[in-house]
C-alpha positions as CSV (number, residue, x, y, z in Angstrom):
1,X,7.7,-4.4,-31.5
2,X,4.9,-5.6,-28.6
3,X,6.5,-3.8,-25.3
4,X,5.6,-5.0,-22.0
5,X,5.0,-2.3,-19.7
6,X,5.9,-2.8,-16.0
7,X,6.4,-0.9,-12.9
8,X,6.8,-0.6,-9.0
9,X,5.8,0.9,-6.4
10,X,7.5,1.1,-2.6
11,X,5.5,1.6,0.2
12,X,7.4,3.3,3.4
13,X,6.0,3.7,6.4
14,X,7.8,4.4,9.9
15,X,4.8,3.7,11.9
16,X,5.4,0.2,10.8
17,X,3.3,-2.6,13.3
18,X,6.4,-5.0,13.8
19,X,9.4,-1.9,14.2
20,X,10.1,-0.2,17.4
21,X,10.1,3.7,16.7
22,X,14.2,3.4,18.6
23,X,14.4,1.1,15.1
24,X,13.9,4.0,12.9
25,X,17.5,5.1,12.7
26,X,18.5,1.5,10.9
27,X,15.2,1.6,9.0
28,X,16.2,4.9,7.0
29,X,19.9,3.8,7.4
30,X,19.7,0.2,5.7
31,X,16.6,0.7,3.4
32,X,15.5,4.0,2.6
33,X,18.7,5.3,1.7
34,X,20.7,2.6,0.1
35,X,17.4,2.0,-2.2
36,X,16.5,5.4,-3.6
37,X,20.1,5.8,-3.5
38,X,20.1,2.7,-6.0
39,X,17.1,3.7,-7.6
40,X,18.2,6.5,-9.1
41,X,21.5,6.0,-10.6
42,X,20.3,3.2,-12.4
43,X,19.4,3.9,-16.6
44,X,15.9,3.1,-17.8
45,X,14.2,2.3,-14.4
46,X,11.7,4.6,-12.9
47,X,9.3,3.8,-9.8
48,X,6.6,4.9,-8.0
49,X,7.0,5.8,-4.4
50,X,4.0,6.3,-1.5
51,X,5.3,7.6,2.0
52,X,2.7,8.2,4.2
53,X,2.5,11.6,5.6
54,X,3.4,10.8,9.0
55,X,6.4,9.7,7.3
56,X,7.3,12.3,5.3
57,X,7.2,14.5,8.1
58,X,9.7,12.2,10.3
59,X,12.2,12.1,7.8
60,X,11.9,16.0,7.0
61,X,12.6,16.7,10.3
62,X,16.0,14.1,11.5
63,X,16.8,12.5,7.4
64,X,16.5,15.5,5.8
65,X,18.9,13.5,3.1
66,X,15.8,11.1,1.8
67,X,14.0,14.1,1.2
68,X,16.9,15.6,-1.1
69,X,16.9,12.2,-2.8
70,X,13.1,12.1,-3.7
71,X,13.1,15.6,-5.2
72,X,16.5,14.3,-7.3
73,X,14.4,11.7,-8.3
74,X,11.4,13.5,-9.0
75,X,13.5,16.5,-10.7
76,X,15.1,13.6,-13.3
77,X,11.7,12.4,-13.8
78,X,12.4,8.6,-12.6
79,X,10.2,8.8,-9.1
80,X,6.3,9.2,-9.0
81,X,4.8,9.7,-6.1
82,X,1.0,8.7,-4.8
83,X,-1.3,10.3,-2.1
84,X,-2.4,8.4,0.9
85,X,-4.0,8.6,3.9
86,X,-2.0,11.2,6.1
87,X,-1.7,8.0,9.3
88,X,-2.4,5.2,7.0
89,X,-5.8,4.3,8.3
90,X,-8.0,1.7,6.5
91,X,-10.3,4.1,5.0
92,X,-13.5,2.0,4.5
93,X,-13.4,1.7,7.9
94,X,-13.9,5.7,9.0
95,X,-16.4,8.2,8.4
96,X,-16.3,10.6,5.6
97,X,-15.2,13.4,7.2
98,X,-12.3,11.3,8.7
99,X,-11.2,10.2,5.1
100,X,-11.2,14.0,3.7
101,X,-9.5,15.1,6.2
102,X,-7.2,12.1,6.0
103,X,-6.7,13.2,2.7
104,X,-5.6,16.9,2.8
105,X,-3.4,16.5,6.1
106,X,-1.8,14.1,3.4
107,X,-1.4,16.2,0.7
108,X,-0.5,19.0,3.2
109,X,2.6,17.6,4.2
110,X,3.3,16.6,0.3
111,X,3.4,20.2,-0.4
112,X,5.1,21.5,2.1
113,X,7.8,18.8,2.1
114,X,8.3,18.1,-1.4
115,X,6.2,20.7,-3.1
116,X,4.4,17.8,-4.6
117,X,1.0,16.6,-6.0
118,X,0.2,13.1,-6.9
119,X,-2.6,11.9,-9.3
120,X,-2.3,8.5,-8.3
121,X,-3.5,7.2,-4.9
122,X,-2.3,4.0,-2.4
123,X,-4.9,3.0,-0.9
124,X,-3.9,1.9,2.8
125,X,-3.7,-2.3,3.0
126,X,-5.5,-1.6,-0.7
127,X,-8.3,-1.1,1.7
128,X,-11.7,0.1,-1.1
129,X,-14.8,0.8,-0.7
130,X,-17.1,1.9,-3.9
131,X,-18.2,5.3,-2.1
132,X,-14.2,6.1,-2.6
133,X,-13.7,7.3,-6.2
134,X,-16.2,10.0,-5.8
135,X,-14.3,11.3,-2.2
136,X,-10.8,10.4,-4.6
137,X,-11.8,12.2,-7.6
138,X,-12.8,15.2,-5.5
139,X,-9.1,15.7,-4.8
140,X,-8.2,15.4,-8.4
141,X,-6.9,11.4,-8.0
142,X,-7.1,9.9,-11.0
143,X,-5.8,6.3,-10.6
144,X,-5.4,3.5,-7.4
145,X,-3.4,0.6,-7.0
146,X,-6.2,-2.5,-6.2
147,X,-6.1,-5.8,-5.0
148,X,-6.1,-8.1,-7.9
149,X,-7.7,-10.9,-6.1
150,X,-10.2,-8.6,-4.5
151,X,-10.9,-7.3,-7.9
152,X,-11.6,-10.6,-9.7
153,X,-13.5,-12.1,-6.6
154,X,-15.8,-9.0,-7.6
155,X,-16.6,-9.6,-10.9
156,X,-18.8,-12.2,-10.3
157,X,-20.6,-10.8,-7.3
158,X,-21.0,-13.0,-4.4
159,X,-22.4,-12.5,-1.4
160,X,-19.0,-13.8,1.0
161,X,-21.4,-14.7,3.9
162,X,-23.2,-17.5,1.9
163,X,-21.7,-20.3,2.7
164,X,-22.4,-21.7,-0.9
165,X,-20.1,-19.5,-2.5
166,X,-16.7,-19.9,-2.8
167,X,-14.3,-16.9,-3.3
168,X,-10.7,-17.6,-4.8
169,X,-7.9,-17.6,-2.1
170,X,-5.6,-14.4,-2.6
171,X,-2.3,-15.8,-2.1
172,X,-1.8,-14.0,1.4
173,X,-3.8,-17.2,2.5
174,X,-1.9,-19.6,0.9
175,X,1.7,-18.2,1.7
176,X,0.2,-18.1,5.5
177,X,-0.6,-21.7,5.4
178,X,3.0,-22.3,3.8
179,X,4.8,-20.0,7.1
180,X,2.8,-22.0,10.2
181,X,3.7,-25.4,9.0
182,X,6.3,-26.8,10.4
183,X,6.6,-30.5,9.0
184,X,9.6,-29.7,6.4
185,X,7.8,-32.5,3.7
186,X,4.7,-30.7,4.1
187,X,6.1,-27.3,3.7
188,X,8.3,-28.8,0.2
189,X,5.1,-30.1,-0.9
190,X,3.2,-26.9,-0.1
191,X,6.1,-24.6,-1.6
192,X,4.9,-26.5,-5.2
193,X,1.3,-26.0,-4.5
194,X,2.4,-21.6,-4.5
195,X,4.7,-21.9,-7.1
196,X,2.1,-23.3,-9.5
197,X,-0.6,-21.0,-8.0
198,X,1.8,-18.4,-9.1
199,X,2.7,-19.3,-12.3
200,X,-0.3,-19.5,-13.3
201,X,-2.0,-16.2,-12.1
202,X,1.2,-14.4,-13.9
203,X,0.9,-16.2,-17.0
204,X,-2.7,-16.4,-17.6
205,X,-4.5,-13.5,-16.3
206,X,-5.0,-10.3,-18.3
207,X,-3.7,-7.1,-16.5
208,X,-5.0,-4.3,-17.9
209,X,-6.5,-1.3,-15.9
210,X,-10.1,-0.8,-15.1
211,X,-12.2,1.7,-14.6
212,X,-14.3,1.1,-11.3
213,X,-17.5,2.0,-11.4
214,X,-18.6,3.5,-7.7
215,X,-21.3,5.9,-5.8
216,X,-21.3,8.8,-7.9
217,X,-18.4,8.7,-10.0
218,X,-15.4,5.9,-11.0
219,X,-11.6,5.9,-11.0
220,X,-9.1,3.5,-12.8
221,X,-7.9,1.4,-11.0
222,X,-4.2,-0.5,-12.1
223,X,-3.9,-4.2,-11.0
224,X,-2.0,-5.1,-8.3
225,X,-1.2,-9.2,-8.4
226,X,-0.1,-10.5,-5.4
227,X,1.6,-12.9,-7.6
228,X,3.6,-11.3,-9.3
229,X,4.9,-9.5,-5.8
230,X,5.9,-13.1,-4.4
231,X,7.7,-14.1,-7.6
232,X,9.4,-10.7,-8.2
233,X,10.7,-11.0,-4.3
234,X,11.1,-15.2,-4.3
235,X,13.3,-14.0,-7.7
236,X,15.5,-11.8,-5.8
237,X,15.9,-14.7,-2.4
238,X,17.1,-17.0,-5.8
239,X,14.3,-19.5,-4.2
240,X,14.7,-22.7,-5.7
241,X,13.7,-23.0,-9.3
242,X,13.0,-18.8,-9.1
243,X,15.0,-16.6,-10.8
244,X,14.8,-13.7,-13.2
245,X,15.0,-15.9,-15.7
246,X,11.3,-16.7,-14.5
247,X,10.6,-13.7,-14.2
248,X,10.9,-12.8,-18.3
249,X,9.8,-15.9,-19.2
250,X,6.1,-15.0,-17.3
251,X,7.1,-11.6,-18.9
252,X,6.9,-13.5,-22.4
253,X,3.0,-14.3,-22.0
254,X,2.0,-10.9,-21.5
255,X,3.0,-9.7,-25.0
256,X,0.3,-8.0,-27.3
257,X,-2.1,-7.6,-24.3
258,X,-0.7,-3.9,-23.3
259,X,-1.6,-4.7,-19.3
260,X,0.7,-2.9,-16.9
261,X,2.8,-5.4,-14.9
262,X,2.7,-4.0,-11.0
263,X,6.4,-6.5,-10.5
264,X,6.3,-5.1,-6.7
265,X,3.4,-3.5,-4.5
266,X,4.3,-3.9,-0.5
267,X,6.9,-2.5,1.9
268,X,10.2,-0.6,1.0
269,X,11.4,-1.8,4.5
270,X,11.6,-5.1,2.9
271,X,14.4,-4.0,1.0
272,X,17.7,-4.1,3.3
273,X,15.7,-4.0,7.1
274,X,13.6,-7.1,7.4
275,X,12.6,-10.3,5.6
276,X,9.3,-10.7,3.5
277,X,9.8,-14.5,3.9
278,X,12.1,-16.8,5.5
279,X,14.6,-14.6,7.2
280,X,15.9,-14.0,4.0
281,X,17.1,-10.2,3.6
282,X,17.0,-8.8,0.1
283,X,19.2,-5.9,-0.2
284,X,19.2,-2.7,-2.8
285,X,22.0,-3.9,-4.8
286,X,19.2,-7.3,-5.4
287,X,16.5,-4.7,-6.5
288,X,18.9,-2.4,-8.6
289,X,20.6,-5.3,-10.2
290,X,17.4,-7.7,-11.4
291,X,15.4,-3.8,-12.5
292,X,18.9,-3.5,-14.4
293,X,18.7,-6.9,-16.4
294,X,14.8,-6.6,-17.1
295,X,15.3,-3.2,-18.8
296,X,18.3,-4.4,-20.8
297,X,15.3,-6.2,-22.7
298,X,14.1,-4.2,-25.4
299,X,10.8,-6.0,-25.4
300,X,10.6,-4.5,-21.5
301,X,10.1,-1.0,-20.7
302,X,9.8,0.0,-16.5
303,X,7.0,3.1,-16.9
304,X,5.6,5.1,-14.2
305,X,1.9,4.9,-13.6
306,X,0.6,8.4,-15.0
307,X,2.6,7.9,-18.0
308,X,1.5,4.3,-18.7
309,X,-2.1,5.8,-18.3
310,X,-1.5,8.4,-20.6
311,X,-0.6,5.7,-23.7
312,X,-3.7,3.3,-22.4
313,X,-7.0,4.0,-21.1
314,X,-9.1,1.3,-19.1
315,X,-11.3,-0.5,-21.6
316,X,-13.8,-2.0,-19.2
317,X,-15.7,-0.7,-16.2
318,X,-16.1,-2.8,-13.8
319,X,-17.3,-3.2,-9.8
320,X,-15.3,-4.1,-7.0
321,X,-16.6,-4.9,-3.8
322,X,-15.1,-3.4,-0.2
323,X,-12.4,-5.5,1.1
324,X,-8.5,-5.2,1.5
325,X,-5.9,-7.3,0.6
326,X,-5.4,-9.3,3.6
327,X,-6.3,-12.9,3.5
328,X,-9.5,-13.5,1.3
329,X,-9.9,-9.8,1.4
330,X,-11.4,-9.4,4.9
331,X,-10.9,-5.9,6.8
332,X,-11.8,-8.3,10.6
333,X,-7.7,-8.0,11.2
334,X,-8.6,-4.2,12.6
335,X,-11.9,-4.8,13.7
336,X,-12.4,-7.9,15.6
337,X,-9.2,-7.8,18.3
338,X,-10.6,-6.5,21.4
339,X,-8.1,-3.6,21.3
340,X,-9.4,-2.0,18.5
341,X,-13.0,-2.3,19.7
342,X,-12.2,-0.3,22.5
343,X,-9.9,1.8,20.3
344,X,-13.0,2.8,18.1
345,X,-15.2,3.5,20.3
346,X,-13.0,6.2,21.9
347,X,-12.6,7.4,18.4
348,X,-16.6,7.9,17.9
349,X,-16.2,9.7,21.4
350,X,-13.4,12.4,20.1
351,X,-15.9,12.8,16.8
352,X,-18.8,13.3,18.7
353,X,-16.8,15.9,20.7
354,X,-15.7,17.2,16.8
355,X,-18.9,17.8,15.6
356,X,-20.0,20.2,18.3
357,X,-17.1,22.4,18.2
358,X,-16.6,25.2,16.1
359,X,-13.8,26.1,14.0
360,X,-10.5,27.1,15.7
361,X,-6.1,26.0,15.6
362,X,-7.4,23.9,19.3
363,X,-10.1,21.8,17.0
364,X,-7.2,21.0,14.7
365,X,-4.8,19.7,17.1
366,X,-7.4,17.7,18.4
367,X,-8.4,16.2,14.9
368,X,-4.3,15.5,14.2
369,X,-4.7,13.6,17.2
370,X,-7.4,11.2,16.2
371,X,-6.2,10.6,12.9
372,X,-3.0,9.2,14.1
373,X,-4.9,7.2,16.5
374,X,-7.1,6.0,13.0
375,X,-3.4,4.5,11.9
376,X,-3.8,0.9,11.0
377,X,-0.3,-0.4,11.8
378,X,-0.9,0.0,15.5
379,X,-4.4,-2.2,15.1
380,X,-3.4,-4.7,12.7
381,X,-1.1,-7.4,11.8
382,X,0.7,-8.2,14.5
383,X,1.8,-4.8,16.1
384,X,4.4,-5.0,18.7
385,X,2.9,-3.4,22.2
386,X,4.9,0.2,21.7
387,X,2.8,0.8,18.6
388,X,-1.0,-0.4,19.8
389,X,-0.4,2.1,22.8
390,X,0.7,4.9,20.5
391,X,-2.9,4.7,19.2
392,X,-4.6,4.3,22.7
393,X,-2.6,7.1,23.8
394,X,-3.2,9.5,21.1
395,X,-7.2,8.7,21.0
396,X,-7.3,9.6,25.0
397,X,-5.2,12.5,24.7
398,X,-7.7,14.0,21.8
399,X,-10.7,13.2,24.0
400,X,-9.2,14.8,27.2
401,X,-8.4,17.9,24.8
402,X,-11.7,17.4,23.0
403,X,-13.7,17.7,26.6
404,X,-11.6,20.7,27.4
405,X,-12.9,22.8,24.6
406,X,-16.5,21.3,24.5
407,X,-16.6,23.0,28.3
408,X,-14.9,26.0,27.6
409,X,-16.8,26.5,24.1
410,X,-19.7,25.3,24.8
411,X,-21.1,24.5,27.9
């Protein structure tokens, strides 16, 4: 029998750009419970789970009950968890030293939380870089999630600031286009346009993992489709002419090709908090129900990521350039606003500051400090006031501290 493999993975993050931390409460209350409540009474589904460490240290000190349900889930062997960046920064975007420690403030809170260590890695806003694997594999990663458009808009290296070249859209551009129009025959006509573009890219494309070559060393990398996120979710909203029947039908073209199917790769607040499109809410029951019917199919098997990569190993090496998965795979969202100029270059200030001082517990407060100023919710998107400040203020009180001990140390 030619089994399909697929999987999932949640993202939770409650330094979220859009949510007020007085929000938090309902956030943990509507989603985060109800859905790894969900999760794991239901037979044959496993997931993959990334909570950033900022998070996991939140709900381990006021929802100490989402922690007991992640080590159920981990103890019964249906929840994998990833590594991150400890304030989910966009890592091409800091220096080394940032990144590593990034990294092990991460995996710090992991171990003391869930006594936990992940082989895969989510890569904030799939944010890559090639110098990456080397700084990933150093920290015994194995595996990312990638942008799939970034990935395939690398394969045939062009140079994105020769205006001669044209780079496929990822569909983040196209589903923008779809939300600012207003004109209701535009938006039907538009609404075809996606659902073709999607279509397609699920039944066509090959999804198998690849091995990305970068400086120094490579690490697999499994395919994350944008597509097939927008028709898993547009499945669940029962959009018009969406369903799961869809869903196994796009299923049907990926037999005998042993890719792994990533149905779901964005926000678990998007599950019972907020809309992903429309104003449309998707609940867990939705989730819990459609994962239900899929692995009813015996041709259809929901794997987590290290055990898919233990049955198949990447076949091709390939390159992928730095990008993220925002629109065309541009990182200017949290570098061209004005705010996060002036957020940066108080951040080179506090590392200046860093560099000079020597070890002590003072130098590590300072350097928690400026990695939750790094945190990209607060520079990108559209962050709500409460959450752009939270960086600002974090920054300045690291360079105040930072100042303090340079004079005392070293002056």
């Amino acid at each position: 029998m030619n089994i399909v493999y697929g999987t999932l993975i949640l993202h939770a993050n409650l330094q979220y750009a859009e949510i007020p931390k007085s929000e938090i409460p309902n956030v943990v209350n509507r989603s985060y419970i109800p859905v790894i409540s969900e999760l794991i009474d239901k037979p044959k589904v496993q997931v993959a789970f990334n909570f950033t460490g900022v998070t996991l240290e939140i709900l381990s000190n006021e929802y100490h009950e989402v922690i007991d349900l992640l080590k159920e889930g981990i103890k019964k062997k249906k929840f994998e968890l990833t590594g991150c960046g400890y304030s989910h920064p966009i890592l091409p975007l800091l220096p080394t030293n940032d990144i590593k420690k990034q990294i092990e403030y991460n995996e710090a809170v992991l171990k003391d939380v869930l006594n936990y260590k992940p082989t895969g890695f989510w890569l904030p806003e799939l944010a890559y870089d090639p110098t990456l694997p080397k700084i990933l594999k150093e920290y015994g990663y194995s595996y990312i999630f990638i942008d799939d458009d970034l990935y395939c808009n690398s394969e045939e290296l062009k140079n994105i600031a020769n205006p001669y070249n044209y780079l496929r859209p990822n569909l983040e551009a196209f589903i923008s286009e779809f939300l600012k129009t207003k004109s209701l025959v535009k938006k039907f006509f538009q609404f075809i346009k996606i659902k073709k573009e999607i279509l397609d890219r699920c039944k066509k494309q090959d999804f198998y993992p690849v091995e990305l070559k970068g400086v120094g060393d490579t690490i697999t990398g499994i395919r994350a489709p944008r597509a097939w996120f927008v028709l898993t979710y547009s499945a669940l909203m029962n959009y018009p002419t969406i369903n799961i029947n869809t869903i196994k039908k796009m299923l049907s073209y990926q037999k005998n090709k042993n890719g792994l199917i990533v149905l779901y790769a964005m926000d678990l607040e998007f599950f019972g908090y907020r809309s992903y499109i429309d104003g449309h809410l998707v609940d867990h029951k939705d989730l819990g129900n459609m994962l239900s019917k899929l692995a009813k199919n015996d041709e259809f098997k929901l794997i987590l990521p290290s055990d898919y990569l233990q049955k198949f190993k990447p076949k091709k090496i390939g390159y992928m350039r730095t990008g993220s998965w925002a629109p065309y795979g541009s990182l200017d969202i949290w570098t061209k606003d004005e705010d996060n100029k002036k957020l940066e270059r108080l951040c080179e200030d506090v590392r200046m500051y860093l560099n000079h001082l020597p070890p002590s517990e003072e130098k590590e407060k300072i350097w928690k400090l400026l990695l939750l100023a790094e945190n990209s919710d607060g520079r990108g998107w559209d962050p709500i006031p409460e959450r752009r400040l939270d960086c600002f203020s974090y920054v300045v009180k690291a360079l105040n501290r930072a100042k303090k001990v340079y004079e005392y140390t070293i002056l």
